[in-house]
N, C-alpha and C positions, 0 to 999 in steps of 0.2 A: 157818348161812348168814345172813349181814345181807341185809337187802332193801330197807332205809332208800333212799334216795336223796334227795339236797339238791335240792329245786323249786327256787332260786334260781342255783344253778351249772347246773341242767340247761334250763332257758330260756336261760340266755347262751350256752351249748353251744348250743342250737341256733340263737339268734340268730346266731349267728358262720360256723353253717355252712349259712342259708338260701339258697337259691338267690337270687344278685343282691345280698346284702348286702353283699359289697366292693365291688361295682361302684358303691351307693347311697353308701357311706363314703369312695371315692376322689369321687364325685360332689360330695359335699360338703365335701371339704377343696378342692379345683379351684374348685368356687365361692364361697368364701370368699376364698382366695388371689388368685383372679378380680377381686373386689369392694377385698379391701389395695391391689392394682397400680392398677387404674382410678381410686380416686377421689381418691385423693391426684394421680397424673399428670394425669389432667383438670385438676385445680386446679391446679396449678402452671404446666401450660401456656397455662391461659386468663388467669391472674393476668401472668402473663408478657408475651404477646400484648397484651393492655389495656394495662400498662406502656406497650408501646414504641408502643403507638399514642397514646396520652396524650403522649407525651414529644415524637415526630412532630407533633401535634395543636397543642402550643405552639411548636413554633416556627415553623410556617406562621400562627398566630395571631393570636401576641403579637410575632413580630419586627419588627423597625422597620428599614425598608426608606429608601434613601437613595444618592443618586448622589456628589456631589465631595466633601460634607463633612456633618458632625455632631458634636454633641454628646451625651453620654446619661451618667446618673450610674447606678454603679456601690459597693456595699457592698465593704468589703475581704476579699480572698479568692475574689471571687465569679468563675464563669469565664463566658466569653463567648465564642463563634464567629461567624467572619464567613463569609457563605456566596454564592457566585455564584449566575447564575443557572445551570443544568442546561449549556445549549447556550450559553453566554456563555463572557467570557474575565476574570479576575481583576484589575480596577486595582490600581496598585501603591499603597498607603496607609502614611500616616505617623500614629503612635497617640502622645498626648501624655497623662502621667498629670498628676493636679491639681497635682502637686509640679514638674508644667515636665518632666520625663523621659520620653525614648522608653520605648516598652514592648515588648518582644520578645516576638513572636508566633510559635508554633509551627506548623508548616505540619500539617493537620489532614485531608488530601483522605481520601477516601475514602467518605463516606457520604452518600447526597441523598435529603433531604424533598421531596416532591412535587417541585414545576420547579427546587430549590435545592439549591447542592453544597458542603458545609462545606469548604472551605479553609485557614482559619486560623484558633487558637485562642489567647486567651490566660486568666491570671486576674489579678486586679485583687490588686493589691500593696497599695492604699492605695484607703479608701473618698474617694469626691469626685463631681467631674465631668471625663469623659472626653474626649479634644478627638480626632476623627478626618480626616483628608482625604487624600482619594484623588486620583489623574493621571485622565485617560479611560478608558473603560469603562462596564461594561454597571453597571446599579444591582445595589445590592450589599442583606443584608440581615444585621442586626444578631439576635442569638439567641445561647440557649441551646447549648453544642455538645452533640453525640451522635455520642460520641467510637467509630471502627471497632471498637473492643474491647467498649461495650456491646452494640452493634447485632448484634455477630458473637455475642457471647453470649448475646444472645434469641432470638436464632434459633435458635442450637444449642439451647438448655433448652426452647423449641416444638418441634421435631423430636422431640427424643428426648421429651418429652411424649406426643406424638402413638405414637411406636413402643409405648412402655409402653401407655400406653392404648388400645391396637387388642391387644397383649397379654393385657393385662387381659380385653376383650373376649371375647377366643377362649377364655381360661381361663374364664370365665365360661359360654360354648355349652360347653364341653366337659365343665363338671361339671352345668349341667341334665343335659347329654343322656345320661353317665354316670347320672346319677340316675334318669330314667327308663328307662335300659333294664334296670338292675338293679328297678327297680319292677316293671317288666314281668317278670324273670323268678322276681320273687317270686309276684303272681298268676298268671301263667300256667300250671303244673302244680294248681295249687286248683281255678282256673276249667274246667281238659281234666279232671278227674277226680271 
């Protein structure tokens, strides 16, 4: 009769069947899983958020604000919005490119920076100086657009940020608390006995 037995297999044998060690192993795969989901979502949605507050930030900043008429120069390529005020009403404007040409501006509503509401958008065909004049109306203000499609998209990529990451969270409580209750029921029968 052999009476050998492997020390090495028979500690994993019983590591496997101590009281609370799946509980400790599911504990820890949960909070791991917990910590992939959270931190990468946190980042994303705070990167995100910053973004469109930055973006928000310059064009109550830097826009240049103007009633019947202006000028402002323009690189080629570059886009530009023109934005009412919130509770105002939109003058009708005439947009002249350096080359002496109307410039057809895309109707752009949808989105408002603090007291201002994008309206109309165009981009610059040709770098120069840009020649605008408006009919009556309320002052108007000159910016960067930010266009329904980004603003709709930071928000959604903040949201579902936020869901993952409160996700995250919970996977997180749930592999602590798996962990220690398998902790507990590894000392518990040692400690009663």
């Amino acid at each position: 009769m052999n009476t050998q037995h492997d020390p090495s297999g028979t500690k994993r044998h019983r590591a496997a069947t101590a009281p609370g060690w799946s509980l400790r192993r599911a504990g820890k795969v949960l909070l791991i899983l917990g910590l992939v989901v959270f931190v990468p979502s946190a980042a994303i949605g705070t990167h995100r958020a910053v973004d469109l507050h930055a973006k928000m930030a310059v064009v109550e900043s830097e826009g240049v604000p103007f009633t019947t008429s202006t000028q402002f120069d323009l690189a080629g390529g570059q886009a530009v919005g023109l934005y009412r005020p919130e509770s105002g009403s939109m003058a009708i404007c005439d947009i002249v490119d350096p080359q002496g040409q109307d410039v057809d501006v895309v109707h752009a509503s949808g989105v408002t920076v603090g007291d201002w509401s994008l309206e109309f958008s165009f981009t610059a065909q040709h770098a120069g100086t840009y020649s605008m004049s408006c009919g009556d109306g309320d002052s108007m203000l000159i910016a960067s657009p930010l266009t329904p499609a980004f603003v709709a998209l930071s928000w959604m990529v903040i949201v579902l940020s936020i869901v993952f990451a409160a996700c995250g969270v919970l996977l997180v409580v749930l592999g602590l608390t798996l962990g220690l209750v398998g902790r507990r029921k590894a000392v518990g029968p040692t400690a009663g006995g």
